[in-house]
C-alpha positions in Angstrom: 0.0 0.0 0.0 1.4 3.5 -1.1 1.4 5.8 2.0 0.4 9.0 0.8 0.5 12.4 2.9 0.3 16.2 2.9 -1.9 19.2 2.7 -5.5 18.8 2.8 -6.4 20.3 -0.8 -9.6 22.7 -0.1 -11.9 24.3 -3.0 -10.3 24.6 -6.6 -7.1 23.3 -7.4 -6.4 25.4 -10.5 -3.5 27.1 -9.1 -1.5 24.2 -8.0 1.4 23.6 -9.7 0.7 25.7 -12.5 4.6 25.5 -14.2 4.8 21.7 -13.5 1.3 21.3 -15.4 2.0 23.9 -18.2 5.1 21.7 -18.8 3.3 18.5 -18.9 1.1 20.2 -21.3 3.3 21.9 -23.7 5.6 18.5 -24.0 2.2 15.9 -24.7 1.9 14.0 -21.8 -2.0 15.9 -20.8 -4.2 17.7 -22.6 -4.4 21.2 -22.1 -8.2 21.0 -21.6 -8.1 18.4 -19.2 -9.9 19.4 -16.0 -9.6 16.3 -13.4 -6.5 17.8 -11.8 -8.6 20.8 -11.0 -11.9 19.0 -9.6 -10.3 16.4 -7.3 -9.9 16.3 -3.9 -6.8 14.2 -3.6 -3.8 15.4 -2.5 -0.9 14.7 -4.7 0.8 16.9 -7.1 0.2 16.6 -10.9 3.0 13.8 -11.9 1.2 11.2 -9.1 -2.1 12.4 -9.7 -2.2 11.7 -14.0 -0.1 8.7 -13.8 -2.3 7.4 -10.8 -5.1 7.2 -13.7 -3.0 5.4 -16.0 -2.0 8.7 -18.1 1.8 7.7 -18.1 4.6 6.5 -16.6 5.8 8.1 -13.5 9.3 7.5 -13.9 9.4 7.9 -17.7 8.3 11.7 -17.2 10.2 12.5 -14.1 13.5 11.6 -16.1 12.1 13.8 -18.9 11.5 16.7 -16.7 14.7 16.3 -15.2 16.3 16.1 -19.0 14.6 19.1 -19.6 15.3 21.3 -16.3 18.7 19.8 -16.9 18.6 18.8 -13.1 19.7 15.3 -11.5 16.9 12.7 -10.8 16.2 12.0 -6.9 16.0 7.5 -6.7 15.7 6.6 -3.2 17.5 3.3 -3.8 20.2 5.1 -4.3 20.1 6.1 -1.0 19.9 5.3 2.6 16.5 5.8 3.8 17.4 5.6 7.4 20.2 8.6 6.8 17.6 10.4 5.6 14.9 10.1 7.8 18.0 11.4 10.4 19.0 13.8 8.2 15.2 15.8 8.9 16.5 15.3 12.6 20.0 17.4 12.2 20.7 21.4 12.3 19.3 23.0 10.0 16.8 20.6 8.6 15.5 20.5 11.9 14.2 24.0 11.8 11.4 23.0 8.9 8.3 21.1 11.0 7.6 18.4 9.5 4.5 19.7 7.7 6.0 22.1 5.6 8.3 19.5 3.8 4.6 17.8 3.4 3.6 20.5 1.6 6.2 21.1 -0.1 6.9 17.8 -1.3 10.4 18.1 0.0 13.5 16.4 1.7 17.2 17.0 2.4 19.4 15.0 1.0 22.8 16.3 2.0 25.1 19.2 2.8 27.7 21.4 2.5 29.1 24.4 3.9 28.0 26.1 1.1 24.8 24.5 -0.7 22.3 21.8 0.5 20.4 19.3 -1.8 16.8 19.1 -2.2 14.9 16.1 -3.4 11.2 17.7 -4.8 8.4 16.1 -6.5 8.1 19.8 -7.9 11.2 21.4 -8.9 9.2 24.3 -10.3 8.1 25.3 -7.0 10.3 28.3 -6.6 8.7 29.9 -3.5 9.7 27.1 -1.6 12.7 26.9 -3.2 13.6 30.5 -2.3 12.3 30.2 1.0 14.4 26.6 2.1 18.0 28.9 0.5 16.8 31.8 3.3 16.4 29.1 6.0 19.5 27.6 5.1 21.3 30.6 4.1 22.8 27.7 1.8 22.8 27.7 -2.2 19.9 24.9 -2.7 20.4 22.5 -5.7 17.2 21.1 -6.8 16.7 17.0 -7.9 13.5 15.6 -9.2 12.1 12.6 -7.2 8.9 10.4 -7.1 6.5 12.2 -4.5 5.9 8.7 -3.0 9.7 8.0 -2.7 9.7 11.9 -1.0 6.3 11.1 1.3 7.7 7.6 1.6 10.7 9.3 3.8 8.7 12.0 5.9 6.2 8.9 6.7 9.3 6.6 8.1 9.9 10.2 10.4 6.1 9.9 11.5 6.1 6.7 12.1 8.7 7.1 14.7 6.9 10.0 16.2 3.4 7.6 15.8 5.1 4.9 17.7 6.2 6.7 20.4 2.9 8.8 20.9 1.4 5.0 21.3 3.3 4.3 24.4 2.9 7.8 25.9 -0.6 7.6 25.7 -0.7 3.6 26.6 1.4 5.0 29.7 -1.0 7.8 30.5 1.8 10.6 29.4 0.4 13.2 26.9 1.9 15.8 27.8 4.4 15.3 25.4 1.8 14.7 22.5 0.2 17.3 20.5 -2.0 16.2 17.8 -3.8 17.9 15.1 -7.5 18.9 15.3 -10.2 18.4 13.4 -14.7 17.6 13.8 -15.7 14.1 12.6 -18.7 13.4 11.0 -20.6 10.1 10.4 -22.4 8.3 7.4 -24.6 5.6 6.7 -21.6 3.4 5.6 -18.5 5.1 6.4 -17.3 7.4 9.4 -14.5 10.3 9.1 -12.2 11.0 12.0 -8.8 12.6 13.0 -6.0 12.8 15.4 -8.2 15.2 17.9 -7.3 17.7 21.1 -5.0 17.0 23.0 -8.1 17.0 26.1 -9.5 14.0 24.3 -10.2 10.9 25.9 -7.0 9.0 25.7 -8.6 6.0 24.2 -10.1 8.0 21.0 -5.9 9.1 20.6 -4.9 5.6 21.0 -7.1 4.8 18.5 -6.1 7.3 15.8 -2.4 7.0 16.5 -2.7 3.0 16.2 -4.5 3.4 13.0 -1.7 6.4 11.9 1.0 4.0 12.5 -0.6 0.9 10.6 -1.1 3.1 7.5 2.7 4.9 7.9 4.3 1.4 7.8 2.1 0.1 4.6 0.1 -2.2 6.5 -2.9 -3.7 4.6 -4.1 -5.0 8.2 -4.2 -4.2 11.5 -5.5 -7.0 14.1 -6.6 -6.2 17.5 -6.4 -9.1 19.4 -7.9 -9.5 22.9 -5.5 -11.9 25.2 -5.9 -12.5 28.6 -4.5 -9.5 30.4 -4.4 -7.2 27.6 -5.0 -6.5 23.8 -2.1 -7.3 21.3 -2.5 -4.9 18.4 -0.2 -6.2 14.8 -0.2 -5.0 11.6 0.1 -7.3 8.5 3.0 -6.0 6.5 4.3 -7.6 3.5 2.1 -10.2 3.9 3.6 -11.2 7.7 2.3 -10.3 11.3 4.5 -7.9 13.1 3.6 -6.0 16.5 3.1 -2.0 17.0 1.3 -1.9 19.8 0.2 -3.5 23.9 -3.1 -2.0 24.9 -3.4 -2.9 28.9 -6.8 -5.2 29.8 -8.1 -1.5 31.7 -8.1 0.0 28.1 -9.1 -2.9 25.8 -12.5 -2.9 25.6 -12.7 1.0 25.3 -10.7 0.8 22.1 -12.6 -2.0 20.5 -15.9 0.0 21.0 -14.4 3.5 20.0 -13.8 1.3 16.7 -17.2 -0.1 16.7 -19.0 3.4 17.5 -16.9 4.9 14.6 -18.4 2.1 12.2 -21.7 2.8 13.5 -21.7 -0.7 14.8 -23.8 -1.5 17.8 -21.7 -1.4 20.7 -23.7 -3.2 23.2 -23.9 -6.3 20.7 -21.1 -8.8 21.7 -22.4 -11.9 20.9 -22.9 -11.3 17.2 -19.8 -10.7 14.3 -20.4 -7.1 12.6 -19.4 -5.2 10.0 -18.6 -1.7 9.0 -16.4 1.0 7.2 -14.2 3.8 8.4 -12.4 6.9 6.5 -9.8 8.1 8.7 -8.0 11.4 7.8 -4.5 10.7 9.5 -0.7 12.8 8.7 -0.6 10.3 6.0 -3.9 11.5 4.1 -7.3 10.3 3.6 -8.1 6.2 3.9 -10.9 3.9 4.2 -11.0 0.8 6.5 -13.1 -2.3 6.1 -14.0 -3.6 9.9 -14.5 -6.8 10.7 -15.4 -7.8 14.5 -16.0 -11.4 15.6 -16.7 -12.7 19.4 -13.8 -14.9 21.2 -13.1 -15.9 24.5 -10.9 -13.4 25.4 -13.6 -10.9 23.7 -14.0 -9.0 20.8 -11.8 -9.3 18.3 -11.4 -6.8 15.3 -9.9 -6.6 12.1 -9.7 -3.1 9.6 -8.7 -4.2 6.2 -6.8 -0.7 5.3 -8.3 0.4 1.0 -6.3 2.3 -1.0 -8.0 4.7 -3.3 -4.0 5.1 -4.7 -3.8 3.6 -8.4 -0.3 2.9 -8.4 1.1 0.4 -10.0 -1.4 0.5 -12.9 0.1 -1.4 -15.5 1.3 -4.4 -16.4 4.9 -3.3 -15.9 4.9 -2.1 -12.5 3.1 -4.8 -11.5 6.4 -7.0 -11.9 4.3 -9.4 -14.2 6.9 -10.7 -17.0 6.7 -9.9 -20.5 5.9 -13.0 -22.0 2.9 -13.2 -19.5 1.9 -10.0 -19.9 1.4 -10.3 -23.9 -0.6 -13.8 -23.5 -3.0 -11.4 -21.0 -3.1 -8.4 -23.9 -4.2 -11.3 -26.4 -6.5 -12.7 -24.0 -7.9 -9.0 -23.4 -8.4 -8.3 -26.9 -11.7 -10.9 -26.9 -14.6 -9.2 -26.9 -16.9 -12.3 -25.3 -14.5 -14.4 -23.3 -14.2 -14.4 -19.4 -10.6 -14.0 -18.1 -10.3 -15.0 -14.5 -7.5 -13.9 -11.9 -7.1 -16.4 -9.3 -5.5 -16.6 -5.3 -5.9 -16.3 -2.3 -7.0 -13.2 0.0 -3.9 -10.6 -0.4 -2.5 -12.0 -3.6 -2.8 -8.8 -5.6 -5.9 -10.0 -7.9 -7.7 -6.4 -7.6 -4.5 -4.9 -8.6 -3.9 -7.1 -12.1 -7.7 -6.5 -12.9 -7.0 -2.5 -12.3 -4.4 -2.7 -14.6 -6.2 -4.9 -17.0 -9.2 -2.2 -17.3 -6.9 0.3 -17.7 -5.3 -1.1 -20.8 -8.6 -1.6 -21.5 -9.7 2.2 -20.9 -9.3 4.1 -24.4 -12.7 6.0 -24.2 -14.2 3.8 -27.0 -15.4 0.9 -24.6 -18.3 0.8 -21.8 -17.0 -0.1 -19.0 -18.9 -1.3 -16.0 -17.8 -2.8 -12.8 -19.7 -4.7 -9.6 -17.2 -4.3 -6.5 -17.4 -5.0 -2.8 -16.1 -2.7 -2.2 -14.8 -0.3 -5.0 -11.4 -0.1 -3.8 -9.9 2.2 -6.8 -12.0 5.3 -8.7 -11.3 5.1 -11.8 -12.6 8.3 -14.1 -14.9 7.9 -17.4 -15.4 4.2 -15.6 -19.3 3.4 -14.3 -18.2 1.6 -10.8 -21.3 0.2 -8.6 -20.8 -0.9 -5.0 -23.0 -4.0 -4.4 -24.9 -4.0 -1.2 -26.6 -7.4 -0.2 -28.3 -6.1 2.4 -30.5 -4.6 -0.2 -30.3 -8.1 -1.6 -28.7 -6.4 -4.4 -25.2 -8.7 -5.2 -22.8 -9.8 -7.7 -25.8 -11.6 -9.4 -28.6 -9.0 -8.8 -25.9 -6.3 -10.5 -25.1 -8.7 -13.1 -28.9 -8.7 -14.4 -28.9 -5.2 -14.1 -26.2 -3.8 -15.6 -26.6 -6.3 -19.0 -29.3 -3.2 -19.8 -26.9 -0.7 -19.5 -25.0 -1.5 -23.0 -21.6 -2.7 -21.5 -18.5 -3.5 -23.7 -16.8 -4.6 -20.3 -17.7 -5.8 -17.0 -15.7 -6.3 -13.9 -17.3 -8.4 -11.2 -15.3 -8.3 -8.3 -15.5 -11.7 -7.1 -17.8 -15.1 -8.2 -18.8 -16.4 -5.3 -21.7 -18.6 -6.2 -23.2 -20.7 -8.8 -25.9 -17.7 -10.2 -22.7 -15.4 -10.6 -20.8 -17.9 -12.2 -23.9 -19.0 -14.6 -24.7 -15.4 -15.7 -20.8 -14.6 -15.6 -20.5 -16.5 -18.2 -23.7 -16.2 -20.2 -22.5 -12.9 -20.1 -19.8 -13.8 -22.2 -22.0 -15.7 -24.6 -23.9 -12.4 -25.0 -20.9 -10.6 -26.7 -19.3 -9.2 -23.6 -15.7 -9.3 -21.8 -16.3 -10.3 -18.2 -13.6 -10.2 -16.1 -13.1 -11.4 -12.4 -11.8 -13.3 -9.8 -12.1 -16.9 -7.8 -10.4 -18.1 -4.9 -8.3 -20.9 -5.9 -4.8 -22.2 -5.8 -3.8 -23.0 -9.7 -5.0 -21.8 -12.6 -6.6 -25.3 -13.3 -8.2 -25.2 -10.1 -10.3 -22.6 -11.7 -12.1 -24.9 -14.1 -12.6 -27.7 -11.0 -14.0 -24.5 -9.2 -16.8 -23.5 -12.2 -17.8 -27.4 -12.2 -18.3 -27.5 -8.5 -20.3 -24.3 -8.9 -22.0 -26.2 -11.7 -21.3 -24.4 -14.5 -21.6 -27.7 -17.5 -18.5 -27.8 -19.0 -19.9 -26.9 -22.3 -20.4 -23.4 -21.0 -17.1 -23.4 -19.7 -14.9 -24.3 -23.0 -17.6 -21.8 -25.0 -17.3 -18.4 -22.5 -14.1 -19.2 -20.5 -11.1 -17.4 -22.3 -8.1 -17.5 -20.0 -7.2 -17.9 -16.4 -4.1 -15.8 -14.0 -3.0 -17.6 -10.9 -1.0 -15.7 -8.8 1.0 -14.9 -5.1 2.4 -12.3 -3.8 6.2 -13.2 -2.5 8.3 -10.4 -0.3 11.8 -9.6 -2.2 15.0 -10.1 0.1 16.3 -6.6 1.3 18.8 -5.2 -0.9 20.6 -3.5 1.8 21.4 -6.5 4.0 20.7 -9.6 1.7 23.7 -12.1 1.1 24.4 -14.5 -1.7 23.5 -18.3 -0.9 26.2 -20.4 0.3 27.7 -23.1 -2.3 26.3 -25.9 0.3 22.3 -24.5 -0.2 23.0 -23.8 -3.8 23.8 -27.4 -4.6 21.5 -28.5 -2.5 18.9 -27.0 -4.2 20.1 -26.9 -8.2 20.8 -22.7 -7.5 22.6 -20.2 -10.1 25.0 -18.3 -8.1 22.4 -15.1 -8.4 20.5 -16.7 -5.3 20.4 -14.2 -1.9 20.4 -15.2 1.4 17.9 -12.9 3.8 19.4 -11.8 6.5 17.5 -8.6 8.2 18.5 -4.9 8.9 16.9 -1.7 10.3 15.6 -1.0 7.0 14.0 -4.3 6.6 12.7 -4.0 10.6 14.9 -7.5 10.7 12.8 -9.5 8.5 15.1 -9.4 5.4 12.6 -9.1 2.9 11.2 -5.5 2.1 8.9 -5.0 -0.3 7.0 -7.8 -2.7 6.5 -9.2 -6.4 4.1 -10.9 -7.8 4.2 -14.6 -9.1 2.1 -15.5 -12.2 0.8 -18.9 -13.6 -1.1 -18.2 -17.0 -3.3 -20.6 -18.7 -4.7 -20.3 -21.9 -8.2 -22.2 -23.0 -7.0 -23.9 -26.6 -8.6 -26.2 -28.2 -6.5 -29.2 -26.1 -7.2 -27.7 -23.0 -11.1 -27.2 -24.0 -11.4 -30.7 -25.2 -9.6 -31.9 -21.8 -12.5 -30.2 -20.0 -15.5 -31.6 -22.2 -13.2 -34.6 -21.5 -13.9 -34.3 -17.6 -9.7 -34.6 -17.2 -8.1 -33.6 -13.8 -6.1 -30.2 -13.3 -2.6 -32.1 -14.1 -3.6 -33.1 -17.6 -5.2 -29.7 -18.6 -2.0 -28.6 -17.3 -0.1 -30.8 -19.4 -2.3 -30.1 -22.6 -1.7 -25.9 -22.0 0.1 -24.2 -24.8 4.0 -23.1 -23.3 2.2 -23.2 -19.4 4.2 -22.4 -16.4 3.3 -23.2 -13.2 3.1 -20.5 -10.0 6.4 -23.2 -8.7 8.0 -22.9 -12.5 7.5 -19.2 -12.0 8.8 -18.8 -8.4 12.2 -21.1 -9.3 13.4 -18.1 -11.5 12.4 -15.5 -8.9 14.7 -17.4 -6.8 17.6 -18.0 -9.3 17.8 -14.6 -10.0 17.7 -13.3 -6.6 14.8 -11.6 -6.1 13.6 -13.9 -3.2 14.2 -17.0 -1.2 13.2 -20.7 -1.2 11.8 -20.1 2.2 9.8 -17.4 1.2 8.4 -19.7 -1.9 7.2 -22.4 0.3 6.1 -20.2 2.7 3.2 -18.4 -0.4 3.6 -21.4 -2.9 3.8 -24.6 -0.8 6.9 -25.9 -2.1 10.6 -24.7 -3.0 10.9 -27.2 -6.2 8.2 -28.2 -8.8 8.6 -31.9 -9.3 11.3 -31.6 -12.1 14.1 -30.2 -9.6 13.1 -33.9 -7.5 13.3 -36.1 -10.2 17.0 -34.7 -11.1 18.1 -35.7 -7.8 16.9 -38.8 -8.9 18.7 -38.5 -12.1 22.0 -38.6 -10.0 21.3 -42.3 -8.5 20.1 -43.7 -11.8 22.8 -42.7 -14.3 25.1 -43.2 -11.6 24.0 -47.0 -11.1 23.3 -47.1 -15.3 26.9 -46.1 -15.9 28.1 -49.0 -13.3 25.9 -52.0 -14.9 27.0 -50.7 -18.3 30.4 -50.7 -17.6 32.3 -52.6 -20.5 29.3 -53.6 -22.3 29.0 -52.2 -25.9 25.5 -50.9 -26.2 23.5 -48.5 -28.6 23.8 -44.8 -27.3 20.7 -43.9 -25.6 19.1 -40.6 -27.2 16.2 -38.5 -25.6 14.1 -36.8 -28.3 11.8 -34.0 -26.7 9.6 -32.6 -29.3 5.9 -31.7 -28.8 4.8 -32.5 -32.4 3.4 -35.5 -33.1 4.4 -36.3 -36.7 7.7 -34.1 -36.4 8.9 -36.9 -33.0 7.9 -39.6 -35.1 10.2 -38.7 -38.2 12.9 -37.9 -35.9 12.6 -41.4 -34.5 12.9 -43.4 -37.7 16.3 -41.3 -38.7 18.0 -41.7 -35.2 16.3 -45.6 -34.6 18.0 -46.1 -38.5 21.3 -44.5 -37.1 21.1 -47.9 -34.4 20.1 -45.1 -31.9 18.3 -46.3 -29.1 15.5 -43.6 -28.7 13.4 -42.6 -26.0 11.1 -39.3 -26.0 9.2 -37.0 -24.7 6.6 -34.7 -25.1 8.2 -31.7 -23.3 10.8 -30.6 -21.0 8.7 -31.8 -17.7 8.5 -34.9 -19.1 11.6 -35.0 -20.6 12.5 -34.3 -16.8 10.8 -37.7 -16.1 12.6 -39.6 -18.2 15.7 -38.5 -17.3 14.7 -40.0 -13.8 14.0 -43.1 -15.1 17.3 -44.2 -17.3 20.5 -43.4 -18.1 21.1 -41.4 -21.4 23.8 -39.9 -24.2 22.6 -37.4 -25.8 19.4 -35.2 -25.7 17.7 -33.6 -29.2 15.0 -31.1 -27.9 13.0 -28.7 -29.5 12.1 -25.3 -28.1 9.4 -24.2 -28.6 7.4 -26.7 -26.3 4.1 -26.6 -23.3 4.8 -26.9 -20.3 8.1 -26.5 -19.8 10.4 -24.8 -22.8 13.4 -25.6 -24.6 15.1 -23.3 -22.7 13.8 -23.6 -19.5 14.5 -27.4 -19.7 18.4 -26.8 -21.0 18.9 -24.0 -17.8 17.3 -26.6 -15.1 19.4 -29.3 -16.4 22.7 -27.1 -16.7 22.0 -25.8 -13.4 23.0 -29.1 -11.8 26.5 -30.6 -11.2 25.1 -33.8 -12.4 23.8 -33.4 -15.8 25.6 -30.4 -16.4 28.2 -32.1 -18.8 24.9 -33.9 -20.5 25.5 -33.3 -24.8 22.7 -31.3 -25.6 21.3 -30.3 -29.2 18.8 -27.8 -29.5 17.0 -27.6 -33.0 15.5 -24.5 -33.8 12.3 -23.6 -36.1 14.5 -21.1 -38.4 18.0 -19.5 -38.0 18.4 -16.5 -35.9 21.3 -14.9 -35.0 19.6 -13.7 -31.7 18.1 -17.4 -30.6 21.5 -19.1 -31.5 22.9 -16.8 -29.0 20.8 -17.2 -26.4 21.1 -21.1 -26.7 24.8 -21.3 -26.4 24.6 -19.2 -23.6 22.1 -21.2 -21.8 23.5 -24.2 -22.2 23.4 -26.2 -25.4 26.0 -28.0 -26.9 25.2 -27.3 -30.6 21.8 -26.4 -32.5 20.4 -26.6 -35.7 17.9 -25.3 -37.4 15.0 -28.1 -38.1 15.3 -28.2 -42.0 18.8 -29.5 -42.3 19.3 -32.3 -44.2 19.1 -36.0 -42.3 23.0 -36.4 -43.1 24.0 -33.2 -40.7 21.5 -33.8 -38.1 23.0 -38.0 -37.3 26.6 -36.2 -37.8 26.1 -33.5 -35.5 24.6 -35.5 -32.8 27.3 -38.9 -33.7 29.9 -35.9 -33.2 28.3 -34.8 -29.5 28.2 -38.4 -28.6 32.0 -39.1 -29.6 33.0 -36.3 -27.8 31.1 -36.7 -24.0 32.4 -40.3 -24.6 36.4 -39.7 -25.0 36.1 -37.1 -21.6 35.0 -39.9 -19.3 
């Protein structure tokens, strides 16, 4: 969650950041007529605010603006956050209160005796520029940052502030604690409140300072959980528990009903779980909470899912999904009456991927309508409709409703039942592009989930287009991360790219800091449409999916490349290895044995022949079986895998282009283990290319060739690979 803070924007916002707009203007990124900036109420400057809706890349036109300015670009990765957050601390920073860097979208980033450097989300700001070089009787030097990398560091210095108004008020010392103050009001469904008077009750503080804190470390939860003697308060960051606050037993039902009251819940109802929303207006700007409050034996305990109206992160890019993924989901977006599915669990970032996915979709020529519950992002020029079952108006209800509305699109936030899933996808049928989301582990577990729902599987192969599993994995902290010992790296078939976690203050000692997302995508073809008339399990669709990779398959190269740890992929996944990586354990013991029985006999040479096409294997078989081959094969590099477990071979022949597992994800797994490293490998290749015959000798292969050579060069070549691995043993 993006922690967002500043000024509170008030009336028209026509005069903010006139020069910063004007430039965006005159150089094409926004219209000149465009209005949006002026109308909203949220408080971010114009860069956040377009590319929050999907206008551009932030990053792309902060290093333009910077090109053009002909000033240096602010990254905080560059940087140590934790000096900078003490840096606001230090003489003369010190002298600027914390809300005027808000507003001015501002922080120090180091100093001379002469000129200081400012990081600003708005380098055309020159009244604030003109007034830090009076304060600081310094020259100031001006660098471009993000304004959530700038608000990202003045949160870290609230946080600390937050945490330690927390115990002062948990220890009945205030004195020390002066918040801000503002009136709440109350809604039917929401309630607004903020850090109040400092002659408040010390419970309502408590309150807003807890909630202050959960939203200034990027929690998406914050659990308040009543224990015997007390009330343990943690916040869900990352994905993982960690505690920010003790609430003694005196104080722990008062906070638990100033919660409820804010909801409007009823507080003298214990017995019964309840529900309600809360907008709380905190230093770190506007945000809604979903509560959730359920009876247990120590008492109530209470859950506030934290919404972030923040769109960033819109597309697929920033999302982390990879490229080759991310085209199969434009293709699969392109259908006008299919229904594309995003799967996972709870927290997985499924909201986030169909964001981005209407937003590639968004080009003012489609109708786009979505069911939520509830709408989590605002999305302008988009019809978005909260469903409210206590109205008995839900997924379904809003799906029969909104079919008379002329949609091009719809969005339904979640099929949760077998109506929704029928008129889902008769929705489809009816020449519209549904998407939406179910909770399930695989991509394949989707289809088992729409037949237990009951939808035949005749509606299913016609209206279902494609299906996105994913997880959400925490990346290992840059800043304190080490690279896997040898031992582990063997033990688990690593490159020498895998990191250790280890944990720092910038990490709060967990070693991970941030997270990526994992993606498992799984087109319906034909195969995979007959398997389901069929009535086949998930591992044979699997098997019949065009070039699929599983959320494991996915996770190994997170891991070989550093980005995060096996213990983190078993900890979101469920396992470190898919089953390939056990079987070539396996492959160890058997060649190993093979090579000892076969000692001194004179035998054919054993070739493996992976190739997914039918007709293509069979031809290939013939040559090398006429060549007093002895041929085994497989129908892709999983399988090939398989094989490999079961007997000894020579030489492999594989294809690339292949389900499952690739070519050239088979030739790295096989390469990346002591074992088979040294196993002759020939790659053939659908046509030459310079590029793909570089890439294969760098992953691995022994030789390659492209598919229509002639029969005489293909048994030479692979007679040659053969004659070679035999005179180095």
């Amino acid at each position: 969650m993006s922690v967002r803070d500043g000024f509170d924007w008030v009336g028209d916002n026509s005069t903010v950041s006139k020069g910063l707009r004007s430039l965006l203007v005159q150089h094409g990124f926004i219209n000149a007529d465009d209005k949006s900036f002026d109308q909203s109420p949220r408080d971010t400057l114009p860069i956040a605010f377009y590319a929050s809706r999907g206008f551009f890349s932030e990053s792309e036109v902060i290093e333009k603006i910077s090109e053009i300015l002909n000033i240096e670009v602010f990254r905080l990765a560059d940087h140590s956050a934790k000096e900078l957050v003490s840096l606001l601390s230090q003489d003369p920073f010190r002298n600027v209160v914390s809300d005027r860097w808000k507003e001015m979208r501002a922080i120090p980033i180091r100093m001379t005796s002469s000129t200081v450097w400012i990081a600003m989300a708005d380098p055309l700001d020159l009244q604030s520029r003109n007034q830090l070089q009076f304060t600081f009787d310094r020259t100031v030097v001006v660098q471009m940052g993000s304004e959530d990398e700038i608000l990202s560091v003045l949160s870290n210095r609230l946080a600390t502030e937050q945490e330690e108004a927390v115990e002062l008020i948990v220890k009945g010392d205030s004195s020390r604690f002066k918040p801000k103050v503002e009136a709440s009001s109350t809604s039917l469904f929401e309630s607004s409140t903020k850090e109040e008077d400092p002659n408040a009750a010390p419970v309502v503080r408590l309150v807003n300072k807890i909630f202050s804190r959960g939203i200034a470390t990027k929690a998406s939860d914050i659990h308040f959980t009543p224990r015997k003697g007390g009330l343990s308060v943690k916040a869900r960051i990352d994905g993982i528990m960690q505690p920010i606050a003790e609430v003694p037993d005196d104080m722990k039902e008062n906070v638990i009903s100033r919660v409820k009251l804010l909801c409007g819940m009823d507080i003298a109802e214990k017995r019964r779980p309840q529900d309600g929303r809360l907008r709380i207006t905190t230093d770190f700007g506007v945000k809604d909470l979903r509560i959730s409050v359920v009876p247990s034996a120590h008492g109530e305990n209470l859950v506030a899912r934290i919404l972030s109206s923040d769109m960033k992160g819109t597309n697929f890019d920033e999302l982390g999904i990879p490229e080759t993924v991310q085209e199969n989901i434009k293709d699969a977006l392109k259908n006008s009456c299919k229904v594309i599915l995003v799967t996972g669990p709870t927290g997985s970032g499924k909201t986030s991927t169909l964001y981005s996915s209407l937003l590639h979709l968004h080009d003012k020529s489609r109708n786009i309508i979505t069911l939520e519950d509830p709408i989590e992002y605002r999305i302008d020029g988009i019809t978005q409709i909260q469903v409210n079952p206590k109205v008995n108006f839900g997924f379904a209800d809003g799906l029969r409703s909104i079919l008379r509305q002329d949609p091009d699109v719809v969005l339904v936030g979640e099929i949760r039942d077998e109506e929704t899933a029928s008129i889902s996808m008769k929705t489809a049928q009816t020449g519209h592009l549904v998407l939406s989301t179910l909770h399930t582990n695989t991509a394949a577990a989707a289809i088992t989930r729409l037949r237990d729902l009951g939808v035949p599987p005749y509606l299913i192969t016609s209206s279902l287009g494609a299906v996105l599993a994913q997880r959400l994995v925490r990346k290992v902290c840059p800043d304190c991360s080490l690279p896997l010992s040898k031992e582990k790296r063997e033990q688990y078939g690593l490159s020498e790219h895998a990191r250790e976690a280890i944990g720092c203050d910038k990490c709060r000692d967990t070693g991970y800091r941030g997270r990526v997302g994992v993606f498992s995508f799984l087109q319906i073809t034909s195969d995979v449409s007959k398997a389901i008339r069929e009535g086949l399990g998930e591992d044979e669709i699997e098997r019949r999916a065009e070039g699929f990779e599983s959320l494991e398959e996915a996770s190994w190269k997170l891991i070989n490349t550093g980005v995060t740890t096996c213990e983190e992929v078993e900890r979101v996944v469920g396992s470190v290895r898919h089953e390939g990586d056990y079987l070539l354990d396996h492959v160890v013991r058997q060649g190993e044995d093979s090579k000892v029985s076969s000692k001194g006999l004179i035998s054919q040479p054993k070739l493996l022949l992976v190739e997914d096409d039918f007709d293509q294997r069979e031809v290939y078989r013939m040559i090398f079986e006429g060549e007093m081959f002895d041929v085994i094969y497989a129908n892709d590099g999983r399988e090939a895998l398989e094989k490999l477990c079961e007997q000894r071979v020579d030489v492999v022949v594989c294809d690339i282009m292949m389900p499952r597992l690739d070519g050239f994800s088979f030739l790295k797994r096989i390469r990346s283990m002591k074992e088979t490293k040294s196993l002759p490998v020939l790659m053939l290749t659908a046509a030459g290319s310079e590029t793909i015959e570089t890439d294969l000798i760098s992953s691995g292969a022994d030789d390659y060739l492209p598919k229509a050579s002639s029969v005489n060069v293909l048994v030479a070549r692979v007679r040659r690979l053969v004659d070679r691995a035999s005179d180095m043993k």
